[in-house]
Phi, psi and omega in degrees: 000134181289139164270146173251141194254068238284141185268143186266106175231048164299289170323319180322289215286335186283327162314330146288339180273327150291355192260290202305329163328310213271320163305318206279332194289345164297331180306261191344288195301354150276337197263327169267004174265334185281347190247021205253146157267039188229000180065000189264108160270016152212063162305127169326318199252099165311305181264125203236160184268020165267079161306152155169153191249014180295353183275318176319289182329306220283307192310281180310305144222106179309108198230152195287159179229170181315304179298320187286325188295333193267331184266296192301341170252011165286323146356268166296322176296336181246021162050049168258176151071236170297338173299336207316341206234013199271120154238188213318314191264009191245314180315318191281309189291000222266274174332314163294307186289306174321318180264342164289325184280002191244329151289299206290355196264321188268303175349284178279354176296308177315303179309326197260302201293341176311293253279346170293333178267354166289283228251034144288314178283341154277334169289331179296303182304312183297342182271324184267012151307264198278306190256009217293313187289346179302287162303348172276330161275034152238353148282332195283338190273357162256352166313256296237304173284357173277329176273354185302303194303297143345306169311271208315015145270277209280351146318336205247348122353273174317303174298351168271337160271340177282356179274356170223041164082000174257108165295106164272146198209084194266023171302310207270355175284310189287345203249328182265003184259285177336289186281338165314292199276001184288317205272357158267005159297293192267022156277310194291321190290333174263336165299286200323335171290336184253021166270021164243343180270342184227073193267340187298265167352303192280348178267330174302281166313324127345326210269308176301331156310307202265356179294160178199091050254196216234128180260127188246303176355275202286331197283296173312331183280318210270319193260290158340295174297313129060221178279327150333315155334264188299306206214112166311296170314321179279023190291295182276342132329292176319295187289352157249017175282312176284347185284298200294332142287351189270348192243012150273329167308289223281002170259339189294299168346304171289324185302311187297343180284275165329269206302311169312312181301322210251335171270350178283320159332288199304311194297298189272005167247003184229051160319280176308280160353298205279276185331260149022263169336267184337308172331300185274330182287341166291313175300309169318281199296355181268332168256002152271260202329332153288326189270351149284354157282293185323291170282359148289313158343266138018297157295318181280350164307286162321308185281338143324265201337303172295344184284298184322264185340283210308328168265352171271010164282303183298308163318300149357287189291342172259016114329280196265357178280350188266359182324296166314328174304276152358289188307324186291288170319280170357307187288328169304287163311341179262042169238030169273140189278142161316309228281336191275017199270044198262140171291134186203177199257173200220153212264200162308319190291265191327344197277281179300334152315308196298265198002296204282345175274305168333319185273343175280320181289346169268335197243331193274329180276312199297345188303313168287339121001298176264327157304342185306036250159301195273112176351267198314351127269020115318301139344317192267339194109349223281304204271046140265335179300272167316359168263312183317289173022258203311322181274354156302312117350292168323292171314289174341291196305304170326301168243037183308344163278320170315333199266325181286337163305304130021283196298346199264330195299123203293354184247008144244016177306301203295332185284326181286349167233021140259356162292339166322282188303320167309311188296316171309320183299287210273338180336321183274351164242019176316294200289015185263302210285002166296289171347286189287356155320300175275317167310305159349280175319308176276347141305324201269336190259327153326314184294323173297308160318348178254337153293334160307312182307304175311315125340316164277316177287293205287357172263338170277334163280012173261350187287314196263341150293328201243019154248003172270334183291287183310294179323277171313306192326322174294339199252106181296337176248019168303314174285324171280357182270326163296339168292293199289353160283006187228014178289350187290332196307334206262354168319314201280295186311329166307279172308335163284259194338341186269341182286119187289140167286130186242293188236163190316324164278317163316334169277349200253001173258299188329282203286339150313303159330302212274320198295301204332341197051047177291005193213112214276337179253013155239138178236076172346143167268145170353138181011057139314294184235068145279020164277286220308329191262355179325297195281342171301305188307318194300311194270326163311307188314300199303300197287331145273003157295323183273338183282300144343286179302316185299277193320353178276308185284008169296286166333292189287337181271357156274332186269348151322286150355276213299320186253025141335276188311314184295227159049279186285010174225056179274321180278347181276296194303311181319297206274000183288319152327306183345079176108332181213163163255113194235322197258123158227162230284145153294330208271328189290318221282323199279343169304299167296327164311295173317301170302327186280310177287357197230348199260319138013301181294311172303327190273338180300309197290340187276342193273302193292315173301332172276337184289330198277308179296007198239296180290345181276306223284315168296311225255355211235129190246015193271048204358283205257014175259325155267017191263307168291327166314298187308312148350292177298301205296335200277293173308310172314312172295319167296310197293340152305286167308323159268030190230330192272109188326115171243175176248067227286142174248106174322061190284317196310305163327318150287325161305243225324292201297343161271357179258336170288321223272334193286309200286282180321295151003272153001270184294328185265012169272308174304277177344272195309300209297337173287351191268293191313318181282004182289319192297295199289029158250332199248329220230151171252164151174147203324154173067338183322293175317294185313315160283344138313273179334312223244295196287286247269311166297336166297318178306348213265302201256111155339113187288358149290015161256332178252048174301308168318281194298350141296324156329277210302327187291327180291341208274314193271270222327310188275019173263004211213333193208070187331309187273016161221101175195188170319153162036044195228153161277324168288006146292312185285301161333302216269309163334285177306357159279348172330337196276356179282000134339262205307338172277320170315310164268044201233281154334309183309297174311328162297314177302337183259357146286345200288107173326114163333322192284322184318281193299332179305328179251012165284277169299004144303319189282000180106004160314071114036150160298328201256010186286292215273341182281330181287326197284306236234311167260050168254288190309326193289334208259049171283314177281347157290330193283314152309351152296317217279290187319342203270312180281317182318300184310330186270327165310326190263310206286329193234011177294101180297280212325301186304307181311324228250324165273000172263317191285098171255345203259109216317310184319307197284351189306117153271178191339294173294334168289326190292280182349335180270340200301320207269348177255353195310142193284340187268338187272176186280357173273022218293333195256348182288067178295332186300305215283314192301309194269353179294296184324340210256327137340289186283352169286319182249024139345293167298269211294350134352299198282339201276307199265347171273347117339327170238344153011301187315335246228307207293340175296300170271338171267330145336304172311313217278316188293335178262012198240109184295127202286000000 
């Protein structure tokens, strides 16, 4: 009897369970991108808790918001656009409905801002109610491990001095540290009475409290004086404020004492270590500091350098295109015999040539001397260029009466007056380009020489790291000899971390305190104490919700205001257009004014108050403290969306014009090719193989190579038959039939399972051919023509290139040509991932609906189509 043995497929299956992970998450990462109200397409967080199904809406159905309601009635009083054809009285009711949505718009902006100012005031009760004792003990349990991390540094300190012998001795530090934060408890507790009569003061001062060292100086000046002024009581406020500073000198003082002590320690027992470091790291800084001289060098240098190139550029372009000339001529003219180089007087024209050729024959070879050498213009052509030049010039000047004796002579006329004409061209940089030539040379051999420099510094400063690397690395006590330069800072922090938090400000100076790294060896991690900072975080958010708001309510009681006025003069105003466009209405203009100018300020401050409430809201373990949180953000975001210019797309329009174009396509793809592939199945006849061959071979070449000649064919077709022509949906139809090549043996191959005797005995009975194909295999061959239609459809439904060059006009785009509209990098959609990944969903929606719908099908005709009868 065979034994069974279970086979182990753990591996199989986690191999499978990533690659499906790995297929499914572009699914997954579009379908949470398409719901996020935050717009972020690559967020840390796949699933984030700011939901919302408004990118749907906004696609599918699309309802105007304020700014498109203030553009529809600038719209309508002058009888554009959508308007065009409106008259007066359809205009007025027009008019009516635009302004009741433009009241329902400030109506619920007003109702969101109540029911938004609840339950902020509610989060404030509930919280200094239900959670307030909550939180402190939960700062404190993060205190309490921040002072853990801190013991132990300084435990593991202490024991590196006592192993070299230094007795440190931080009582009278901790003890004057101790009372330092006992007397700013209770100081803050008699501030904390003037923070509703003085709040400006009592925050100024807060600040300065909870700071360490304490700036007392400048706060007495700004402040102090002051508030002594206005409020007399507050004289002896002050005056322990200031105390609190003489007794932040006198811990810096110890501090400073304690760090002398511990460093004259360090110094006699790592003497040689210490020099030896210093030595190199004084090297280290000298050669940084040379190599940030260099390249500042470096820089004005290059940018010389570029001044330069732009004018030898310009030469350049009166050079070298005449090179060829030059060269031609030349070879003519240096066949004049010397002999005729008899001196004579010369007329003006001829004076001056002579004149600018002295000066060319003299300044382009040394010019070319010096540029002969340097890539780029080796490269451009410029010093192979100035060498013909010169020696051409050269030649000329020398024997310049011979050439003028000359010139009229028919087989040197033509060369002497295009060298003539070359020579007038350059006359404005003869006298330059030498110059610039050595300003070059000599910028161009600096720069190297600062590259050299450069070169150098950094292999010495790489010399002098790695020999500061290796030094330390050999010192086993490098780190605590680096610790220890910073212990009293970690004295003060050890004892601040041992001090219990008592209320929402102390934790929010705490965790300031804590970030600053004023003790260099401890680096809190990312939202460590974002508890610490919950009610701060809280009241910002409130105070920038309220700062919004006040400027929304402005906003909305001037465009009220406006459109009062606009209402009583409506029947007037309406008819000033009427038939022409001459006037425009100030009251529409002063509306678009209000907005632009005003609402920008407002949406920054309302946007930061939902963000702020939106990471609290994640970050927040309280329930009903995040529920409501979520709330605000949630409302903030619809109040958003109905105030904010968007740049509305026919998308529904593009679905539809790719589902006629998918669908028609399709069915006359179906149609021709079951008809055409019947013959090459049932019938023999000349060319039968060859033309099999020819549709298989046409399928070979991509229909983007004869694009061009499909342009040009639609461009005469639609001069003659309009709806299959450019930028027509039966122009993209009639392209996309090209594919019934490859569906013909797609049929074809199917038809040849179907038995031959089916039709044999039909036309015993008296069947026609075209009998037995529609009655008898067009019916039988259902599951190829659902393959055909499925692929013809899906292909044609998301096929860009072609669509994107036939299609131009926005109304004609389909689905896929649209689709780009929302990443276009130049358009207003360049950042819209939600609207982008919704759109892309909802594209595939039809096929979807398309292959489930024919699934039965889809199986046996993919096999059965591929299989030679």
């Amino acid at each position: 009897m065979a034994r069974i043995v279970k086979k182990n497929y753990i591996l199989r299956h986690i191999i499978l369970i990533i690659i499906t992970i790995l297929v499914l998450f572009p699914l997954v990462w579009v379908v949470a991108t398409s719901i996020r109200r935050d717009n972020a397409a690559f967020s840390p967080k796949l699933f984030s808790s700011r939901v919302t199904l408004r990118n749907y809406q906004e696609l599918l159905f699309p309802q105007q918001n304020v700014p498109e309601v203030i553009k529809d009635f600038s719209d309508l009083s002058s009888y554009i656009g959508d308007y065009s054809d409106y008259t007066y009285e359809k205009a007025l009711k027009k008019s009516d409905e635009l302004s009741s949505d433009l009241r329902k718009y400030v109506t619920d902006s007003t109702n969101a801002f109540i029911d938004i100012e609840k339950i902020y005031t509610d989060i404030f009760d509930n919280f200094n109610k239900n959670y307030i004792n909550e939180l402190i003990s939960d700062v404190n349990v993060i205190r309490t491990k921040d002072s853990d991390i801190i013991a132990q540094d300084y435990t593991k300190i202490n024991s590196f001095f006592e192993q070299n012998g230094i007795k440190t001795d931080t009582g009278n530090l901790e003890k004057l540290i101790s009372d330092f934060l006992s007397k700013r408890s209770e100081i803050f507790s008699e501030l904390k009475n003037y923070e509703q009569s003085f709040p400006e003061y009592y925050s100024e001062t807060r600040d300065v409290l909870f700071s360490f060292p304490l700036k007392t100086t400048v706060w007495k000046i700004r402040v102090y004086n002051k508030w002594k002024r206005e409020e007399p009581n507050a004289d002896v406020l002050g005056q322990k404020v200031l105390e609190m500073g003489d007794l932040s000198k006198e811990i810096e003082n110890e501090m400073n004492s304690l760090d002398e002590f511990i460093s004259q320690g360090i110094s006699e027992k790592y003497a040689q270590f210490l020099d030896n470091k210093s030595t190199v790291e004084n090297v280290i800084e000298t050669v940084n500091n040379k190599i940030t001289e260099t390249n500042k060098t470096k820089e004005a240098l290059n940018k010389n350098l570029s001044d330069l190139n732009n004018k030898f550029s310009a030469i350049s372009d009166i050079y070298i295109p005449q090179k060829e000339r030059v060269i031609s001529a030349y070879n003519i003219i240096k066949k004049l015999s010397n002999e005729d180089n008899q001196i004579f007087k010369l007329d003006p024209d001829d004076e001056n040539i002579y004149q600018i050729l002295s000066v060319l024959s003299k300044e382009l070879k040394p010019a070319y001397d010096n540029i002969q050498s340097i890539d780029i213009f080796i490269n451009n052509g410029l010093a192979d260029t100035l060498k013909i030049y010169s020696e051409t010039f050269e030649y000329m000047y020398d024997n310049f009466y011979a050439i003028i004796k000359n010139k009229e002579k028919d087989e040197f006329a033509s060369s002497y007056q295009a060298l003539d004409s070359v020579i007038l061209k350059l006359e404005i940089t003869a006298n330059d380009i030498n110059l610039l030539s050595e300003q070059y040379v000599d910028v161009y051999e600096k720069i190297a020489k600062a590259d050299k420099d450069t070169e150098s510094l950094e292999e010495s400063l790489k010399n002098a790291q790695s020999e500061l690397q290796n030094m330390v690395s050999e010192n086993s006590d490098y780190e605590n000899i680096q610790e220890s330069e910073n212990f009293s800072k970690l004295v003060f922090v050890k004892s601040f971390t041992e001090n219990p938090i008592n209320n929402v400000d102390e934790a929010y100076y705490y965790s300031l305190f804590m970030s600053s790294k004023y003790y260099s060896g401890f680096s809190p991690e990312l939202k460590r104490y974002f508890l610490m900072e919950w009610y701060y975080d809280l009241v910002e958010s409130k105070a920038k919700y309220d700062s919004g708001r006040q400027k929304m309510e402005t906003l909305m009681g001037n465009l009220i205001n406006e459109l009062d006025k606009y209402e009583a003069n409506k029947d007037d105003l309406l008819k000033l257009n009427l038939g022409t466009n001459v006037a425009a209405i100030t009251i529409i203009e002063n509306m678009e004014d209000l907005y632009d100018k005003n609402y920008n300020s407002a949406k920054a401050d309302l946007a930061r108050a939902s963000r702020i409430v939106s990471d609290m809201s994640d970050n927040t373990k309280y329930g009903s403290l995040k529920r409501d949180l979520r709330k605000i953000d949630k409302d903030l975001y619809n109040f958003d969306e109905n105030w904010t210019k968007k740049i509305r797309k026919p998308f529904v329009r593009w679905i539809l014009n790719s589902l006629i174009i998918a669908i028609v396509s399709s069915v006359i793809t179906v149609f021709i090719t079951s008809i055409a592939a019947y013959p090459f199945s049932r019938m023999r006849f000349r060319g039968r193989k060859q033309g099999l061959l020819f549709l298989m071979l046409i399928q070979m070449f991509p229909a983007i190579m004869y694009m061009v000649a499909m342009y040009g064919l639609l461009k005469f077709i639609g001069t003659y038959v309009p709806f299959i022509g450019l930028d027509k949906l039966g122009g993209i139809i009639f392209i996309y039939l090209g594919g019934i090549a490859y569906n013909m043996w797609l049929f074809k191959g199917y038809y040849d399972t179907i038995p031959d005797t089916l039709e044999e005995a039909a036309m015993i009975d008296g069947a026609t051919r075209f009998q037995t194909f529609w009655m008898i295999v067009f019916p039988l061959s259902l599951p190829i023509i659902a393959v055909v239609i499925i692929l013809s459809f899906m292909s044609n439904f998301n096929e860009f290139v072609l669509a994107r060059i036939i299609l131009q006009s926005e109304q004609n785009f389909t689905y896929a040509v649209g689709l780009q509209q929302f990443s276009n990098a130049n358009g207003p959609f360049e950042t819209e991932w939600g609207l982008f990944t919704a759109a892309a969903l909802i594209g595939a929606v039809p096929m979807v609906i398309l292959f489930l719908s024919m699934q039965d099908w889809i199986v046996g005709g993919m096999t059965q189509g591929s299989v030679k009868g």
